[in-house]
Each structure stands twice: as C-alpha cells, then as structure tokens.
Backbone as CSV, one residue per row, in Angstrom:
resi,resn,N_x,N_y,N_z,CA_x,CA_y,CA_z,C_x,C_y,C_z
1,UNK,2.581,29.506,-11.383,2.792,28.068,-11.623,3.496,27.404,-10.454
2,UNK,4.530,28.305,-9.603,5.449,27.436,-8.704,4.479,28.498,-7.436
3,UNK,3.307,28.294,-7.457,2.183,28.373,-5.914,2.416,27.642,-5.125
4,UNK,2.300,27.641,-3.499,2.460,26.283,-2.733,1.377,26.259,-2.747
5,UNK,0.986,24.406,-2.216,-0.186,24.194,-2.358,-0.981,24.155,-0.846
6,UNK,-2.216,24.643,-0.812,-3.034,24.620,0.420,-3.964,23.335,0.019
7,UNK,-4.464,23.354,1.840,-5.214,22.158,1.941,-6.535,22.273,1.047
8,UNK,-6.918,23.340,0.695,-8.081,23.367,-0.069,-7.502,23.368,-1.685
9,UNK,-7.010,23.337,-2.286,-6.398,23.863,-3.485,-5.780,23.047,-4.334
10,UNK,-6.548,22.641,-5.759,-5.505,21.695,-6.344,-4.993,22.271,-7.918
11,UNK,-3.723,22.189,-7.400,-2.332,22.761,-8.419,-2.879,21.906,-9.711
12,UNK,-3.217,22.593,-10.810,-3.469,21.657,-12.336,-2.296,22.285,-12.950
13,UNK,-1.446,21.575,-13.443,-0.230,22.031,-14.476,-0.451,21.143,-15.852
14,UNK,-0.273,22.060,-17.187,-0.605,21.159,-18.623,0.697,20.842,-19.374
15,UNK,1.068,20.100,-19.498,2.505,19.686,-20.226,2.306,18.475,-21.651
16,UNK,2.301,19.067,-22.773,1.827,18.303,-23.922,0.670,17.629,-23.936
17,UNK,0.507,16.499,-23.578,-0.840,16.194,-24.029,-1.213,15.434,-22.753
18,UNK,-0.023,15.814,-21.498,-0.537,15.027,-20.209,-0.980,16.580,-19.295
19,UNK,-1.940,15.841,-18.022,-2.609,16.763,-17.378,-1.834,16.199,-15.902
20,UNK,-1.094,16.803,-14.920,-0.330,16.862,-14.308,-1.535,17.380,-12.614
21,UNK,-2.147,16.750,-11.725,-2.956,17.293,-10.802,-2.235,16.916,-9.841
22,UNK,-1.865,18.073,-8.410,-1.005,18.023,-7.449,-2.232,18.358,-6.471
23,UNK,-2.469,17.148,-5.000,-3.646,18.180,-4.555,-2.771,17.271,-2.952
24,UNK,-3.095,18.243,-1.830,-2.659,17.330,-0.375,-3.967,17.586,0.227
25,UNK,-4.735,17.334,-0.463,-6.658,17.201,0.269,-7.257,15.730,-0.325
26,UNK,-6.665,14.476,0.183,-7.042,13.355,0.072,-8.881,13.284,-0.456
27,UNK,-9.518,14.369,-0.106,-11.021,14.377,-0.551,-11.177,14.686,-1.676
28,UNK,-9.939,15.367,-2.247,-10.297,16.424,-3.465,-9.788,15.202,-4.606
29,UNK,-9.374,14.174,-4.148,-9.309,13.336,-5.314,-10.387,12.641,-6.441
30,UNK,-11.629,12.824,-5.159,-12.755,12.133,-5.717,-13.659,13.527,-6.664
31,UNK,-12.699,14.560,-6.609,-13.456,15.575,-7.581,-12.548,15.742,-8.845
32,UNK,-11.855,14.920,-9.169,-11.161,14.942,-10.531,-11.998,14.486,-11.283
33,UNK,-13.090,13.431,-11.441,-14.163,13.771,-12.932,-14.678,14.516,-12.613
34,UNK,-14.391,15.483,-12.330,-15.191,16.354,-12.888,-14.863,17.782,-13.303
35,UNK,-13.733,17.729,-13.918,-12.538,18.496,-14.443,-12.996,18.101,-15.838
36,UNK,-13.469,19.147,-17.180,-13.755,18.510,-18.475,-12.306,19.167,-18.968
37,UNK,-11.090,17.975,-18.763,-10.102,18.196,-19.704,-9.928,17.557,-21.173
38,UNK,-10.807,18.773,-21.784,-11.014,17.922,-23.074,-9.589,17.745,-23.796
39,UNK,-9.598,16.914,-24.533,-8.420,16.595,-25.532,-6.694,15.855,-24.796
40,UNK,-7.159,16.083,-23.313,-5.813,15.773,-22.982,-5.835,13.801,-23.091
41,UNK,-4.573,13.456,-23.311,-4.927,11.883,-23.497,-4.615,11.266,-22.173
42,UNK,-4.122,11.854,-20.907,-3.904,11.291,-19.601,-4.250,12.120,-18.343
43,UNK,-4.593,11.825,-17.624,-4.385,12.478,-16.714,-3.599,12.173,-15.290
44,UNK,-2.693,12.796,-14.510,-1.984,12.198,-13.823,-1.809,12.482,-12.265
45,UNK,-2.397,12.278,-11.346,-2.489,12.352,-10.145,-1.712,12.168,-9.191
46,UNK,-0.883,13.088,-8.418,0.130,13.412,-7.427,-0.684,13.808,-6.030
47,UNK,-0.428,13.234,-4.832,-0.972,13.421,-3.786,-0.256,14.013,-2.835
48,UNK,-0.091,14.772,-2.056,0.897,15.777,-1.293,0.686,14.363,0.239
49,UNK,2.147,13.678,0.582,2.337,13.720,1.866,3.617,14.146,2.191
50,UNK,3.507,13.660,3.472,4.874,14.106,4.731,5.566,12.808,5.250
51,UNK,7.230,12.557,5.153,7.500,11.265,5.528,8.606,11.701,5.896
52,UNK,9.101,11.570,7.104,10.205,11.542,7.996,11.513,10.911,7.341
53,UNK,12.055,12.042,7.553,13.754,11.559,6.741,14.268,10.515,7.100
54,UNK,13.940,9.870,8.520,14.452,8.127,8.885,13.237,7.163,8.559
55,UNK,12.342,7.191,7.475,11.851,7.022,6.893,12.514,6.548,5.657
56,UNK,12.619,7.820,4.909,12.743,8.247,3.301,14.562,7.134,3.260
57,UNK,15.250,7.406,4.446,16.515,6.452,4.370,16.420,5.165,3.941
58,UNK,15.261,4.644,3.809,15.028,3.042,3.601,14.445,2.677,2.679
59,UNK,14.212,4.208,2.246,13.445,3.749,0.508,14.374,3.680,-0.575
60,UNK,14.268,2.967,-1.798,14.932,2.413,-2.564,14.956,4.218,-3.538
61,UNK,16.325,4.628,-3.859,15.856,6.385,-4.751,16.708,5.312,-6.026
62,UNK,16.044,6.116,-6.702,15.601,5.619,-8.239,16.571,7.001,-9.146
63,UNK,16.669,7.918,-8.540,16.727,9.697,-9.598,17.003,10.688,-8.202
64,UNK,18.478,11.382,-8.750,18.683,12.527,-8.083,18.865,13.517,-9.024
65,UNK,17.986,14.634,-9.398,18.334,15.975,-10.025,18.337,17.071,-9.534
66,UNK,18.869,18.184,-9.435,18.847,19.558,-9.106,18.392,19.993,-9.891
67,UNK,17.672,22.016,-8.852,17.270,22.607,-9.891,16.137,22.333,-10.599
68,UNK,15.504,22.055,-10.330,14.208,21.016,-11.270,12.766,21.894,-10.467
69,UNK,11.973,22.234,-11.051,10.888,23.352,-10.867,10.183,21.732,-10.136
70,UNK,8.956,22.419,-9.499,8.176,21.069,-8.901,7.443,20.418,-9.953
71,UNK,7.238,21.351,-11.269,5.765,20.438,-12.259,7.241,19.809,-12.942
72,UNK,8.211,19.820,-13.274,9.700,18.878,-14.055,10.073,17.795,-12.601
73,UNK,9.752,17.681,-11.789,10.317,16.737,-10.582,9.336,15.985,-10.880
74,UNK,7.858,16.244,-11.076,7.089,15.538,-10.860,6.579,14.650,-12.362
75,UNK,6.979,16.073,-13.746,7.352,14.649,-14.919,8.303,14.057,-14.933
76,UNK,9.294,14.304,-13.879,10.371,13.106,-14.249,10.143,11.587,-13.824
77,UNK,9.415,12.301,-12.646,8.753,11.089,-11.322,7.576,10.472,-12.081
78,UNK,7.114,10.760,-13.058,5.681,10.141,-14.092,6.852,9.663,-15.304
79,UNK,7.611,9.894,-15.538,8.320,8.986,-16.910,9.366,8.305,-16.270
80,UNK,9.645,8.356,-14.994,10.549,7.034,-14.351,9.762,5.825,-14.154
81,UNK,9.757,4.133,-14.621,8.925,3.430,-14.744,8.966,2.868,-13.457
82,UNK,10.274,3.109,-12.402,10.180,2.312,-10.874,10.015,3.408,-10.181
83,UNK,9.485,4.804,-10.547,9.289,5.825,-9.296,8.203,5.757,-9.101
84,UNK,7.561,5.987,-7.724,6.194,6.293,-7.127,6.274,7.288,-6.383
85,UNK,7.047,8.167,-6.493,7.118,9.260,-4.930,8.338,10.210,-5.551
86,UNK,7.979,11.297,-5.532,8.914,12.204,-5.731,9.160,12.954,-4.510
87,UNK,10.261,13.751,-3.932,10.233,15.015,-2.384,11.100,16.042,-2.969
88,UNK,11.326,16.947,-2.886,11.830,18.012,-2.802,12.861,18.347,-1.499
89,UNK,14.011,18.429,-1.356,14.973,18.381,-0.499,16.066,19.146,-1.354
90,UNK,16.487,20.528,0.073,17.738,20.935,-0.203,18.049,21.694,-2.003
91,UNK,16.963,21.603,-2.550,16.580,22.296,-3.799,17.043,20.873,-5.266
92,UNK,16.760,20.163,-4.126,17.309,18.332,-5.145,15.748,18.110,-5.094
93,UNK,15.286,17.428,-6.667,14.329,16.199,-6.968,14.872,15.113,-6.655
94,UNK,14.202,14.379,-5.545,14.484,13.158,-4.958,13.517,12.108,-5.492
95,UNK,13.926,10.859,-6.159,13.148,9.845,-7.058,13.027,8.740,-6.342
96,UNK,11.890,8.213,-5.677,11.874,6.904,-4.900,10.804,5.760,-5.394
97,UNK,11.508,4.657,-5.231,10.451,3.308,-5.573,9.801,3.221,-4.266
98,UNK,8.968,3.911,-3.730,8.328,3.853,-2.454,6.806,3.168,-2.127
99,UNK,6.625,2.886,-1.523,4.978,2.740,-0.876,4.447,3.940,0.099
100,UNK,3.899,4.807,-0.813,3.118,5.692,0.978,1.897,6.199,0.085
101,UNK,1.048,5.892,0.829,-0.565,6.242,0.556,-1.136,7.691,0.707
102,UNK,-1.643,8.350,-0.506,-2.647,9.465,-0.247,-3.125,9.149,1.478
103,UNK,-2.851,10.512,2.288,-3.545,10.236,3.161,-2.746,9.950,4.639
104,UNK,-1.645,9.365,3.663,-0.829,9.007,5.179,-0.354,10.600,5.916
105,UNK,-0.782,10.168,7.105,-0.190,11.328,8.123,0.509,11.471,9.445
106,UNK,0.854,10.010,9.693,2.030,10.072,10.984,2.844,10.714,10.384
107,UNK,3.905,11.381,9.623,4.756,11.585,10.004,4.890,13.821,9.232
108,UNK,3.369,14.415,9.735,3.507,15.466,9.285,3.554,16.404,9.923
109,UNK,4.129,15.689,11.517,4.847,17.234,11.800,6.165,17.256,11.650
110,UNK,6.755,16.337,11.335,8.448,16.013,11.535,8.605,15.388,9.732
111,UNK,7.819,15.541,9.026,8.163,14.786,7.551,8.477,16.122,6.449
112,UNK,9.100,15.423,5.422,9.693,16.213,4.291,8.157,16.345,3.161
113,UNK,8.187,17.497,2.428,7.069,17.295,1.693,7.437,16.401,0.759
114,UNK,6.655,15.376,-0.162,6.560,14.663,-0.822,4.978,14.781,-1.638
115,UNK,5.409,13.924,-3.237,4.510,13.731,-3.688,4.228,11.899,-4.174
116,UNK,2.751,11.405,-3.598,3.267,10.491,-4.110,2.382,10.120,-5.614
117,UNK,2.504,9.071,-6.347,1.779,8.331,-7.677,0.762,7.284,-7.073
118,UNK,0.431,6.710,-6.291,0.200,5.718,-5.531,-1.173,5.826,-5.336
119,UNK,-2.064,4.870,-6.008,-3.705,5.413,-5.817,-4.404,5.582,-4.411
120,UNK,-5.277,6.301,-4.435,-6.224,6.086,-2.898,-6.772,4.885,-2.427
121,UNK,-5.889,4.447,-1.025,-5.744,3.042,-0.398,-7.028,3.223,0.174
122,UNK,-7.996,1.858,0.171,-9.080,2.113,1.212,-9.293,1.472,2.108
123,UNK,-8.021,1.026,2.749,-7.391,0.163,4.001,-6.799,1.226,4.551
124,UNK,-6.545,2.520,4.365,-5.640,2.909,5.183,-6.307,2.726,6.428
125,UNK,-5.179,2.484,7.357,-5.508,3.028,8.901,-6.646,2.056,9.350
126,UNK,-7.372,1.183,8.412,-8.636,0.545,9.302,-8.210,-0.390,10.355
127,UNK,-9.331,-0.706,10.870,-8.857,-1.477,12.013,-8.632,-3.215,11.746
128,UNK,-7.580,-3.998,11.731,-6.847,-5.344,11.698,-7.556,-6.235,12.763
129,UNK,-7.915,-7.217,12.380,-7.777,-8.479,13.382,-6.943,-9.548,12.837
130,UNK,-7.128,-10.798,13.928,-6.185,-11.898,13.987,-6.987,-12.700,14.415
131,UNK,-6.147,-14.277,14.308,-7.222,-15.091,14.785,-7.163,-15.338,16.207
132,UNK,-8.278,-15.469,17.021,-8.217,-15.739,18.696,-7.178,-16.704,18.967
133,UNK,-6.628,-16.373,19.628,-5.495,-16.789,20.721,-4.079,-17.097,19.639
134,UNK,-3.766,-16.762,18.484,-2.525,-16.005,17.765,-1.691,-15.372,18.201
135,UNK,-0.514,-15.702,18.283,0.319,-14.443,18.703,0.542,-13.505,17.745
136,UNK,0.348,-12.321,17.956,1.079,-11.209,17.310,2.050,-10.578,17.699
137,UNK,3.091,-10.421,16.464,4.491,-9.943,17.276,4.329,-8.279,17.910
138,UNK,4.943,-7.987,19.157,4.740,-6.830,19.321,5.528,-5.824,18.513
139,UNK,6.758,-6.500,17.734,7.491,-5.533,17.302,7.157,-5.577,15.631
140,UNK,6.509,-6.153,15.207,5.656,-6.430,14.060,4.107,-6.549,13.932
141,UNK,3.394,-5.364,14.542,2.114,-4.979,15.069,1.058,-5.523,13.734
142,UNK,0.023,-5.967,13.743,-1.358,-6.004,12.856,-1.553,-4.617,12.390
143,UNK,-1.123,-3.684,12.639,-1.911,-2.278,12.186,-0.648,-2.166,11.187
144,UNK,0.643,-2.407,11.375,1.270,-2.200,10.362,1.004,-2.430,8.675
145,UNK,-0.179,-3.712,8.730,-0.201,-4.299,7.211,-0.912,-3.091,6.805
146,UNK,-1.478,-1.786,7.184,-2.362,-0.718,7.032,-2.312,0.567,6.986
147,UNK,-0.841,0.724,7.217,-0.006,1.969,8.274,0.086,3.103,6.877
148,UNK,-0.181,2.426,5.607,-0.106,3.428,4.330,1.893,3.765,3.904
149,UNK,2.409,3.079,4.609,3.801,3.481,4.627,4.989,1.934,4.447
150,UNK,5.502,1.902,3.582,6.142,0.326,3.421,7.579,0.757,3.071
151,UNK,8.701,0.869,4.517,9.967,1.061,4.267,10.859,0.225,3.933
152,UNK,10.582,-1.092,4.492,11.071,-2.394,4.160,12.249,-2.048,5.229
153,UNK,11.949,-1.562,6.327,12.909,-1.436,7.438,13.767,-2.917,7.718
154,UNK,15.007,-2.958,7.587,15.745,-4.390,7.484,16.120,-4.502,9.075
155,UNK,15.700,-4.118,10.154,15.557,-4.663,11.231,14.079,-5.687,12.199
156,UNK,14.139,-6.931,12.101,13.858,-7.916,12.245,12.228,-8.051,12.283
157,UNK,12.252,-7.076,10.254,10.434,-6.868,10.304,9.834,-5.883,10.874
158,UNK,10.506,-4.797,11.929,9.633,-4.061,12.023,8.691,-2.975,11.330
159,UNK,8.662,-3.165,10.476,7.845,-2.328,9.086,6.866,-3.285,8.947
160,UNK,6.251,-4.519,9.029,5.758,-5.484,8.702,4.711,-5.312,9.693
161,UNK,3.618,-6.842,9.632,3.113,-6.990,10.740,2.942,-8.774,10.440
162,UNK,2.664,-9.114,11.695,3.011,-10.947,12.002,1.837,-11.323,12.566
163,UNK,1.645,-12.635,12.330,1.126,-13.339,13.318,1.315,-14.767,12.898
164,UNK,1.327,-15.144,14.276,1.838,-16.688,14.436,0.904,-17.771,15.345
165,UNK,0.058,-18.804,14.806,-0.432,-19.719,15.395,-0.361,-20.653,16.287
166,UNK,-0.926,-21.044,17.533,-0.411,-21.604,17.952,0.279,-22.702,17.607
167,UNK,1.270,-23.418,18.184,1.832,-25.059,17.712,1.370,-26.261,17.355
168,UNK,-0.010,-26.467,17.952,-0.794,-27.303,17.736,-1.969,-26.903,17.106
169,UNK,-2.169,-25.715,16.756,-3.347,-25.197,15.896,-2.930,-25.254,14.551
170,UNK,-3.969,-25.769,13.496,-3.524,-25.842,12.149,-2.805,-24.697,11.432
171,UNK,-2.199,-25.006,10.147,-1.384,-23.677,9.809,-2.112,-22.628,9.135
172,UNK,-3.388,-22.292,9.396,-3.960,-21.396,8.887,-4.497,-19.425,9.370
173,UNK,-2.627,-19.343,9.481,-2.693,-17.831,10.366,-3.363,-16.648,8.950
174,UNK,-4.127,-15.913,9.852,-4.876,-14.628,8.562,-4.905,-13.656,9.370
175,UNK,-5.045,-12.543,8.806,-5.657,-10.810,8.793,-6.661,-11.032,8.416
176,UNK,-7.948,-10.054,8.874,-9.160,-9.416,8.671,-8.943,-8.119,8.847
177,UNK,-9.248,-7.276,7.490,-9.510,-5.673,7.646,-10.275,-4.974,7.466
178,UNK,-11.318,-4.775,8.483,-12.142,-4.122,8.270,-12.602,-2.506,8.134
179,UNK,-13.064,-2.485,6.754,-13.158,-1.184,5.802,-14.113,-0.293,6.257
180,UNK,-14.855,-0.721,7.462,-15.622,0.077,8.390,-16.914,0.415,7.568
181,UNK,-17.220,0.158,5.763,-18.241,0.499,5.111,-18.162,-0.206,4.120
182,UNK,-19.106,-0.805,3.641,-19.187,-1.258,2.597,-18.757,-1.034,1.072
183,UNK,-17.779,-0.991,0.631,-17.372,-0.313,-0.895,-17.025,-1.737,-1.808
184,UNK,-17.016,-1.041,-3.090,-16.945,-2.037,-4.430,-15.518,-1.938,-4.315
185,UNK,-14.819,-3.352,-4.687,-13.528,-3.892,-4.623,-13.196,-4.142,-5.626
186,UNK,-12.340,-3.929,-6.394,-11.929,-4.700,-7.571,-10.352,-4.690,-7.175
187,UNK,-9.665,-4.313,-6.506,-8.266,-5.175,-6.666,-7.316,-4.635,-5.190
188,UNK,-6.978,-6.078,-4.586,-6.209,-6.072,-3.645,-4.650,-6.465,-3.646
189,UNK,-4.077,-5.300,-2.884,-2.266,-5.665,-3.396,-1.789,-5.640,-2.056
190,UNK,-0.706,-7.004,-2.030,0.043,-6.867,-0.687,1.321,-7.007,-1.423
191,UNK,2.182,-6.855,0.071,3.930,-7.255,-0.679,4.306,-8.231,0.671
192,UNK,5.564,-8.551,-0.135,6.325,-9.381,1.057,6.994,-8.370,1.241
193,UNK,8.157,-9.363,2.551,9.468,-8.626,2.910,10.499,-8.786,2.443
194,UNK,11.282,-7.699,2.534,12.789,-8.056,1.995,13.723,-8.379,2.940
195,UNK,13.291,-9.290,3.700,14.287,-10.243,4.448,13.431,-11.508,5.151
196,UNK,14.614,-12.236,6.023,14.088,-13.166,6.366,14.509,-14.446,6.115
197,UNK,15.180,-14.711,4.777,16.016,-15.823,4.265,15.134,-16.499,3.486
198,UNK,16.009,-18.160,3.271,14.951,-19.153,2.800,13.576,-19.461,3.966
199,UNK,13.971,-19.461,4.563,12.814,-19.333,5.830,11.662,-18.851,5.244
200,UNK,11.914,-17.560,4.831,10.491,-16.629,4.657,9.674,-17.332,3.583
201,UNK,10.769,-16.970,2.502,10.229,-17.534,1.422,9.499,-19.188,1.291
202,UNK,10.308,-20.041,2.172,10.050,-21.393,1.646,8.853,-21.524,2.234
203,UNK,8.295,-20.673,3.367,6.874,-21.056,4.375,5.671,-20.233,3.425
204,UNK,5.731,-19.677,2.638,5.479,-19.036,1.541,5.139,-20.052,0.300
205,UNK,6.037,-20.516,-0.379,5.751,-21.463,-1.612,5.800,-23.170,-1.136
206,UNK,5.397,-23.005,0.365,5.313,-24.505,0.478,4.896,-25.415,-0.960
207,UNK,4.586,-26.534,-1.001,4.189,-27.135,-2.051,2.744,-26.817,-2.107
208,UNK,2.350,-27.190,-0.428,1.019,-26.876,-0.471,0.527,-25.796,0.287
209,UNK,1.014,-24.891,0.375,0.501,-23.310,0.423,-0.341,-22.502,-0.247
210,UNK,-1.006,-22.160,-0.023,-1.925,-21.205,-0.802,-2.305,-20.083,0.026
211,UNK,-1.956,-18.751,-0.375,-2.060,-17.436,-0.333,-3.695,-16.898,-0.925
212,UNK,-4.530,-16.435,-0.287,-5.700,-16.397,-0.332,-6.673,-14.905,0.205
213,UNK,-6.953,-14.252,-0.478,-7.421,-13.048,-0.931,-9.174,-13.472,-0.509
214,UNK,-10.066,-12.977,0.205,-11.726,-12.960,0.152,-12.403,-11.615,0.463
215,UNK,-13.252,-11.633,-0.619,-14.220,-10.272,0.310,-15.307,-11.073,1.120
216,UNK,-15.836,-10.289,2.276,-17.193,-10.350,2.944,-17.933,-9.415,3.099
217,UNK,-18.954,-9.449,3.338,-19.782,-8.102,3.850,-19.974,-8.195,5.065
218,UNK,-20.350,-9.678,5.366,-20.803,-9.645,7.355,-19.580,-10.184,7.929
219,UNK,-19.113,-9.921,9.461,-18.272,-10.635,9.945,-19.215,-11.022,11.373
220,UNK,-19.172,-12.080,12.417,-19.738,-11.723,13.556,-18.444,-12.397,14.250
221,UNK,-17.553,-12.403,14.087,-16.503,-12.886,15.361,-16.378,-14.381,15.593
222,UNK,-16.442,-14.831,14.574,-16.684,-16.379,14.592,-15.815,-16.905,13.927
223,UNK,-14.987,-16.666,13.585,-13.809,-16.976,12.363,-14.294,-18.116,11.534
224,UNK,-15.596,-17.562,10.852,-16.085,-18.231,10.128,-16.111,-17.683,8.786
225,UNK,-15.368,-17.856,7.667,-15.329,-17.190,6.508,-15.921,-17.588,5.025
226,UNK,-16.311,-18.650,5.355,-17.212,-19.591,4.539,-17.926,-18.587,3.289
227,UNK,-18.811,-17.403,3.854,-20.135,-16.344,2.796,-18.787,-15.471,2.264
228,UNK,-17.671,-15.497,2.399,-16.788,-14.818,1.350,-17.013,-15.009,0.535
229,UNK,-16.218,-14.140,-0.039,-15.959,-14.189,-1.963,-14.492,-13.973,-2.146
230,UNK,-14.095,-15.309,-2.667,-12.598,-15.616,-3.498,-12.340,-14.432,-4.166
231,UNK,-11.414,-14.121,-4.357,-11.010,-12.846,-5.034,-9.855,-13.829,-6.084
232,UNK,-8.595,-14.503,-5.297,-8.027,-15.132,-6.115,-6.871,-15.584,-5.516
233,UNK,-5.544,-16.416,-5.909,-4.320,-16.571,-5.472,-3.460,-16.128,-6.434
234,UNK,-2.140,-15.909,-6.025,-1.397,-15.888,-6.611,-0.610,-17.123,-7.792
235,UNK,-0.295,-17.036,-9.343,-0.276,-18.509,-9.437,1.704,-18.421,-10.132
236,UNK,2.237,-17.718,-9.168,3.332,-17.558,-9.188,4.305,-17.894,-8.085
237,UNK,5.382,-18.325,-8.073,6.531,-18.275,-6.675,6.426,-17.052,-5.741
238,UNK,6.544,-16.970,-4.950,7.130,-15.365,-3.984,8.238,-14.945,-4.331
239,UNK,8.621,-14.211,-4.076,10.353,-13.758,-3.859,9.819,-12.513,-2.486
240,UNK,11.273,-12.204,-2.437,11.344,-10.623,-1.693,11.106,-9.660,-2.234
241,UNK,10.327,-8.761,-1.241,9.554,-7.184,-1.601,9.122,-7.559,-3.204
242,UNK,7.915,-8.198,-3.144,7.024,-8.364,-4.284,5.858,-8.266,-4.163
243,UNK,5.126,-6.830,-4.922,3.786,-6.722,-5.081,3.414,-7.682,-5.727
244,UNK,2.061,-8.292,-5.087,1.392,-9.148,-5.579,0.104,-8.283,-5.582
245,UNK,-0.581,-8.473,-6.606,-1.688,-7.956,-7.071,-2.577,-8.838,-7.065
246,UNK,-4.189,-8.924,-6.630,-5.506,-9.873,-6.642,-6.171,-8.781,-7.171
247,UNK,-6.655,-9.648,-8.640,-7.499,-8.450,-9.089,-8.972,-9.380,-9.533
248,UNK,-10.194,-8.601,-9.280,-11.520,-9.609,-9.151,-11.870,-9.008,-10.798
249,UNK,-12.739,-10.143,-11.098,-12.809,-10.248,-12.528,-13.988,-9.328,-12.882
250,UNK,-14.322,-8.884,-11.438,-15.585,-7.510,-11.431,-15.504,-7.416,-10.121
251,UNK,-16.012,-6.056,-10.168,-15.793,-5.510,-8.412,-17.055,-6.077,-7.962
252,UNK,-16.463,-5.849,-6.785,-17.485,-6.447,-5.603,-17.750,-5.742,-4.705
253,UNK,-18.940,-5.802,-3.748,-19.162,-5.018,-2.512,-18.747,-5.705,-1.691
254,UNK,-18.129,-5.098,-0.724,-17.774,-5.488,0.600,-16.951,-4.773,1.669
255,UNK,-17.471,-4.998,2.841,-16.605,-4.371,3.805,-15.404,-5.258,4.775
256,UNK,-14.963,-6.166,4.553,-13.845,-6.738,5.123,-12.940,-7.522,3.911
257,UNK,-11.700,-7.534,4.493,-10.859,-8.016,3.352,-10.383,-9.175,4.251
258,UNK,-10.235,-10.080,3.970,-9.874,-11.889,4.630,-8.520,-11.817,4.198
259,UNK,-7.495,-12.469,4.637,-5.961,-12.625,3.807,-5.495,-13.992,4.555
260,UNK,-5.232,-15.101,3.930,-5.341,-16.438,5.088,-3.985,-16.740,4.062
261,UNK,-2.987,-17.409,5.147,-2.195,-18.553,4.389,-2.000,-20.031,4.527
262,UNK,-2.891,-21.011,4.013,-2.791,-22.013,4.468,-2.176,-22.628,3.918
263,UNK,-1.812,-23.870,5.475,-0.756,-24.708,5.027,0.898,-23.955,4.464
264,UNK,1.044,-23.044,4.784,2.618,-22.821,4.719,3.581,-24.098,5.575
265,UNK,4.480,-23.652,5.240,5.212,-24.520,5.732,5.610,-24.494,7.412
266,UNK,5.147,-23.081,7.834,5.678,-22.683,9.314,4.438,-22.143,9.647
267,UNK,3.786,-21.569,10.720,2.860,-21.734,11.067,2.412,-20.139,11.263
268,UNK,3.042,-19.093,10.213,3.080,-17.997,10.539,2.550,-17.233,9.576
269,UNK,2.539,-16.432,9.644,2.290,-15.431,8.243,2.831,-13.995,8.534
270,UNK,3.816,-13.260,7.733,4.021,-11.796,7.651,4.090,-10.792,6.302
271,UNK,3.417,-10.122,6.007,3.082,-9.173,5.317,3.453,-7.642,5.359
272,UNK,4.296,-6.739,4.452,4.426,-5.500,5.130,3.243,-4.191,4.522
273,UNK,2.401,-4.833,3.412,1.221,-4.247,3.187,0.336,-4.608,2.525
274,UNK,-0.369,-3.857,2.784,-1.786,-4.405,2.160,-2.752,-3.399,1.693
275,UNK,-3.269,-3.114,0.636,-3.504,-1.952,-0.061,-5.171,-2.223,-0.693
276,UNK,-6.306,-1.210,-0.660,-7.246,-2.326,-1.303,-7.998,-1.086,-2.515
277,UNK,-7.957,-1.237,-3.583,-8.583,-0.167,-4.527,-10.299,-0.467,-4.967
C-alpha cells in the first residue's frame, strides 16, 4: 500500500465508499474511465508534482499533521474544503490552498514531492500573445498566465503576467492562448492578484469594465476577434486572489482562448492564471 509511485504506475487506494487514484503520468489520467469501480460513489484524483520549497513558502498551508501514511495525507487533503495540494516533508502532511497543475515540471529537479487535487489544465505551458505594440512587463512575463503554478509571490507581481497599452491606444489590453489543437471547452478559470491596492482592484470594477472570456478556432494575426464565441463575464465585483470561473452553457470547440479587459479604468490588465478545462 505505502509503494512509491513510478512514472508508469497508478497507486489505486479504497477507503469506504471513496476511490483514492495517485498517478505522476499526466497521460494516465485520461485512462481513469476505464477503471470499472463498481459501487464506489466517488472517485478522487491526485496528480504527483514537484515544487520548490521557495515556492511552497508562498502558498497559503491550510493543515500540518505528522505521522500520517500517504493514502491518510491525501484523505485529509480530500476532506479539507480549502486544500488543493498535499507534500510530504520531514515525515509532516503538509496542507496547501495552492494552484499547481497536473503536469507542471519546472521545478523537478530541485522540488518537494507533492500531490495535487487540481484538474488537467489545457493551457498549460501554451504559447501567450499580446496585442502589437503593448508593453509587457519583463518582470511579469505573458507565459506566466500559463506557467501551471500560482504563488501569489508579493513582490511587485512577479508570479503574474501584464500587459499594458499604449497611452493613446484604447483601453482594451488582452491575452490570446493558444491551445495549439482544437479541443471542447466548457470552462475557463483565472484569478487575480493579491496585491496591488485600490489601484488594482478599481481598474478592474471600473463602472464600465468588462472582463471578457471568448473561444475561437481561427486566429490569423489580425487582432480581429469578431468569429469568437462569448463564453461569458463575470457578474460580480473583483477582490484579491479570486478565482473567477467562465463556465459555457455547453462546450465548445476551439483552439484559442481570447481574455480582453475593456475599458478598465487604467489601461492595463494583470492576471496570475489562467486555467482552461
């Protein structure tokens, strides 16, 4: 029962009437139907990554226990309602409200093992654009909204990614992420940051702001977004470090995800992720 797990190999543990699957082969996720666990009423999916201890410092821990076998770390980490990520450290269950994606792998030669709850992102890692002649901050990169990893690093955004319009160009700064293939969409989640001040927020809930979610299938470099498809807005305030969820009222095909904020109040837009199921 306490096997380590290989890249080919996925750990099934049964605990009452939940089904407990531990696998660090991001492929092997898409072979869970086909597991006939009859009678169980859940099933619960743990993904093996690696995240660097100056990392794991900036995540919010939720639960410290000792002593705790890995299949008890990992129901504690499934009946904590703000955990997403359990690690194993020093023979401690470590409990975190984290963001890190099946899949993520900067940090696995120097990272702690971890498990996370967190479904298979299909943004990880793709490639970001911006709009022509935008600045993007260098210390708040476009690849960040994608990076699979959201520390909420409280130095000046760098966990994030930015971009800022020119002064005389209207206020309509966006991301494009392209999914490199065409897949069915049904729900896109970003967050804010947890800093920044009234600033952040107020360029955010301008009066007339609107936060704006589209799928496409074609792009040709024209920053023309018109043959999208609305997915939706948010019809709530912002605050700090808040998942916002766009969920389509049926999935859709498409290979690029649009993210525009128009009309904020400042001429910018920053995001520290962006997640697409």
């Amino acid at each position: 029962m306490e096997q380590p797990l290989s890249p080919s190999l996925l750990s099934v543990y049964f605990t009452a009437a939940l089904i407990y699957i531990m696998t660090d082969n991001v492929d092997a996720v898409d072979m869970m139907g086909k597991f006939p666990f009859i009678g169980a009423s859940q099933t619960v999916f743990f993904s093996k990554v690696f995240v660097n201890p100056s990392n794991i410092e900036h995540f919010s821990q939720v639960g410290n226990s000792t002593n705790l076998s890995e299949l008890n770390c990992a129901i504690r980490c499934y009946h904590d309602p703000t955990a997403t990520l359990f690690c194993e450290k020093d023979n401690d269950c470590l409990l975190y409200a984290a963001v890190v994606s099946p899949g993520y792998t900067k940090d696995i030669g120097d990272g702690i093992e971890c498990y996370t709850l967190r479904p298979l992102d299909m943004a990880l890692n793709k490639p970001v654009y911006a709009p022509a002649g935008a600045k993007v901050l260098a210390i708040r990169p476009k690849e960040n909204l994608v990076n699979g990893i959201c520390t909420q690093l409280e130095e000046d955004g760098k966990d994030c990614a930015a971009v800022r319009t020119a002064k005389n160009a209207p206020k309509h700064p966006w991301f494009l992420v392209d999914l490199q293939s065409a897949i069915m969409v049904k729900t896109v989640v970003v967050r804010t940051q947890n800093f920044g001040g009234p600033a952040y927020i107020d360029n955010l809930n301008n009066a007339e702001a609107t936060l704006i979610i589209s799928t496409g299938l074609e792009y040709n470099d024209d920053e023309d977004f018109n043959s999208f498809n609305y997915i939706g807005e948010p019809f709530a305030d912002f605050d700090m470090d808040q998942e916002i969820v766009f969920t389509s009222h049926t999935p859709t095909l498409a290979r690029y995800i649009w993210m525009q904020l128009s009309e904020g109040k400042y001429n910018f837009l920053s995001m520290c992720n962006l997640e697409v199921y």
